[in-house]
C-alpha positions as CSV (number, residue, x, y, z in Angstrom):
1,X,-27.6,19.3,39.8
2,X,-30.0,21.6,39.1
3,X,-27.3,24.3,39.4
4,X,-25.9,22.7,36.4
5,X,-28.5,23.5,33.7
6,X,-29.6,26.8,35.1
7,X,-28.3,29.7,33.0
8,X,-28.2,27.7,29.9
9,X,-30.6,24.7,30.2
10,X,-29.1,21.7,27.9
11,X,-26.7,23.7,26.4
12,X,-24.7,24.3,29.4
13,X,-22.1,21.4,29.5
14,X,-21.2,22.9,25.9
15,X,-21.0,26.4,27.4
16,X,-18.7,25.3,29.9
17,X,-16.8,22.7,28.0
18,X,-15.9,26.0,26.0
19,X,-15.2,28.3,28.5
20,X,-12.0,26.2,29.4
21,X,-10.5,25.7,25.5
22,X,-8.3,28.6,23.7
23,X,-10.1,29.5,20.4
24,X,-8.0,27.6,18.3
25,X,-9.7,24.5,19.9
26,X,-12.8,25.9,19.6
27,X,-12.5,26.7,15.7
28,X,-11.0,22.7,15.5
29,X,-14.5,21.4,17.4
30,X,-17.0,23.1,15.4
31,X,-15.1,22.9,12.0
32,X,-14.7,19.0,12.4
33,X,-18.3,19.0,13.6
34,X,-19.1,21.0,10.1
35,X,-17.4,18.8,8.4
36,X,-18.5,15.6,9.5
37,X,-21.9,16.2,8.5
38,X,-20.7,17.9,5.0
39,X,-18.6,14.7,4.4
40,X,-22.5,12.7,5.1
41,X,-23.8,14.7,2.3
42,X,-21.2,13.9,-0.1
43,X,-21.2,10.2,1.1
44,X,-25.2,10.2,-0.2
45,X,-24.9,12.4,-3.2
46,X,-22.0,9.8,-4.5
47,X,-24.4,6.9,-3.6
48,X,-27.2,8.2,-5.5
49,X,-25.0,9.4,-8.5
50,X,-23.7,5.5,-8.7
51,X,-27.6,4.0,-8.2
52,X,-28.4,7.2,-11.0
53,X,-25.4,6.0,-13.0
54,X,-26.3,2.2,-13.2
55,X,-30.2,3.0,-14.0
56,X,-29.1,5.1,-16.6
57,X,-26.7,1.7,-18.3
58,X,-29.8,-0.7,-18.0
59,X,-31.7,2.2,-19.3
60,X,-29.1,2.0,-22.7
61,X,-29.0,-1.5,-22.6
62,X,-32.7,-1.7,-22.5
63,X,-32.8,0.5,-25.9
64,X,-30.4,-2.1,-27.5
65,X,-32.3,-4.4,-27.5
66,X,-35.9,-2.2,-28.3
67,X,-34.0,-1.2,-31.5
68,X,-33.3,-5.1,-32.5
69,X,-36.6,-6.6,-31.0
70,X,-39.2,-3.8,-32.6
71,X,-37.9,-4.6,-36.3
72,X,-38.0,-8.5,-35.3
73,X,-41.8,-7.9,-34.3
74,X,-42.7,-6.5,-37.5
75,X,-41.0,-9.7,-39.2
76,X,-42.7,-11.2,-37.2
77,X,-45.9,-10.2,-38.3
78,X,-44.8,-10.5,-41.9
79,X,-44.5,-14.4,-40.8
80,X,-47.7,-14.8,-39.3
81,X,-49.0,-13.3,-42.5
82,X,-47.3,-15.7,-44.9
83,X,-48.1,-18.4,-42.3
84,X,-51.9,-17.5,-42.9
85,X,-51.2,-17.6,-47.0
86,X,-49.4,-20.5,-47.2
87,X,-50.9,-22.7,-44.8
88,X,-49.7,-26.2,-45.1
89,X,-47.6,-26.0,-47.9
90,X,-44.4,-23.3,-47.0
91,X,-43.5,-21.7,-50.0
92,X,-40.5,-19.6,-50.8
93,X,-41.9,-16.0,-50.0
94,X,-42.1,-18.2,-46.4
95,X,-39.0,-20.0,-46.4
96,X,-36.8,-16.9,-47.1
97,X,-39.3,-14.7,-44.3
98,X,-38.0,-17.6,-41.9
99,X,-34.1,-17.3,-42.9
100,X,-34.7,-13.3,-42.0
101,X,-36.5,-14.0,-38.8
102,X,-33.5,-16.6,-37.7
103,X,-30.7,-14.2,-38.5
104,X,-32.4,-11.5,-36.3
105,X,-32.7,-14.0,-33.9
106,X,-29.3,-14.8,-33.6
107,X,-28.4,-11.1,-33.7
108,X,-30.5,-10.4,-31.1
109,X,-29.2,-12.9,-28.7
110,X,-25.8,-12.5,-29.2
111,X,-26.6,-8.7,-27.7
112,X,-25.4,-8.2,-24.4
113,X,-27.9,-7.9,-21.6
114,X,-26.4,-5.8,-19.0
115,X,-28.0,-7.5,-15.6
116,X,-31.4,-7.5,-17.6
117,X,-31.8,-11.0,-17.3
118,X,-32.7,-12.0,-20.7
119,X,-31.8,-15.6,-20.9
120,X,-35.1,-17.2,-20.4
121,X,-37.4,-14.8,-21.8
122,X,-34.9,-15.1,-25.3
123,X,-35.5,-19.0,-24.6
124,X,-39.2,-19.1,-24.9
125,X,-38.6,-16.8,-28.1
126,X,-36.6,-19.3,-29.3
127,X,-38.5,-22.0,-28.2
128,X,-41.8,-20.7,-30.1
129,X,-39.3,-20.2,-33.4
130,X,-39.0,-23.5,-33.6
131,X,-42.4,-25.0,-34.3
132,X,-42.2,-22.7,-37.5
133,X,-39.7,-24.5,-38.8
134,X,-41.9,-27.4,-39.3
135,X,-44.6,-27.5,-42.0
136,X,-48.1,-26.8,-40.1
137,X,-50.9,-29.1,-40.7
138,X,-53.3,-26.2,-41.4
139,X,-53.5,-22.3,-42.2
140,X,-54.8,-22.2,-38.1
141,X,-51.8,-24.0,-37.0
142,X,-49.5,-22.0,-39.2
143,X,-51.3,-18.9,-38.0
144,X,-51.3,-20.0,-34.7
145,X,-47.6,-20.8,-34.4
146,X,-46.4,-17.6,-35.9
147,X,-48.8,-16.0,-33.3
148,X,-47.3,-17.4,-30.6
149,X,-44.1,-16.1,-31.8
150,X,-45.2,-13.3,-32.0
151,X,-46.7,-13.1,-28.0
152,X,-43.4,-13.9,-27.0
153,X,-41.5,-11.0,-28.8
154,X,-44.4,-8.7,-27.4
155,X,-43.4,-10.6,-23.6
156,X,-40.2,-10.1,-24.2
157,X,-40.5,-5.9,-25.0
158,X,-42.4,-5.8,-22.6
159,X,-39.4,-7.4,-20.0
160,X,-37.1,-5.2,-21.3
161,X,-39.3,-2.1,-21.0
């Protein structure tokens, strides 16, 4: 056995596999061996180009809906802000800051979300929209309400990002 290995250690099954086969076998062997691991390569770069492509879609998608929730923040603020002045009694500098706040709202939502799983964070948005709706009992409630708005605008950036 030792006999076997002796000229050309581990290699030596290889050497004399080779010996025996005409050269056009030999060019076949070590060109479908070439290509075997060429066709790995391109199996992995076309793996990573699909995980690059998709990052890059949620990436767009993300920027969607940064470009329709930033503006809504500041509208936000302008609420909280009217919230504070008005206080108990809404007034129409209020009332009209709400009907712009609810039409970016349903803009918003009717964006599409890609995979970014949006749904619930765009429900506790909603769901903190509503209280605003309703006259406050106090200038804290009102500013406390349109606060809380706010935090969930800010929650929801911050799931897109």
């Amino acid at each position: 056995m030792t006999e076997l290995f002796r000229y050309h250690g581990f290699w030596s099954i290889g050497v004399r596999l080779f010996r025996n086969m005409a050269f056009l076998s030999k060019a076949l062997v070590i060109s479908a061996l070439f290509m075997a691991g060429v066709a790995q390569f391109a199996y992995l770069f076309i793996v990573a180009s699909g995980e690059s492509i998709g990052q890059a879609r949620s990436e767009q998608a993300g920027l969607v809906h940064v470009r329709a929730i930033v503006p809504l923040l500041a509208q936000a603020q302008e609420l909280r802000r009217l919230a504070l002045a008005s206080g108990d009694k809404p007034d129409d500098a209020l009332r009209a800051q709400l009907q712009r706040v609810e039409a970016s709202l349903v803009a918003m939502e009717k964006l599409d979300d890609a995979g970014l799983n949006l749904a619930e964070p765009h429900k506790f948005v909603r769901n903190a929209f509503a209280p605003l709706t309703q006259p406050a009992a106090d200038r804290d409630e009102a500013f406390g309400r349109a606060d809380e708005f706010s935090a969930q605008l800010i929650r929801l950036l911050n799931m897109v990002a």
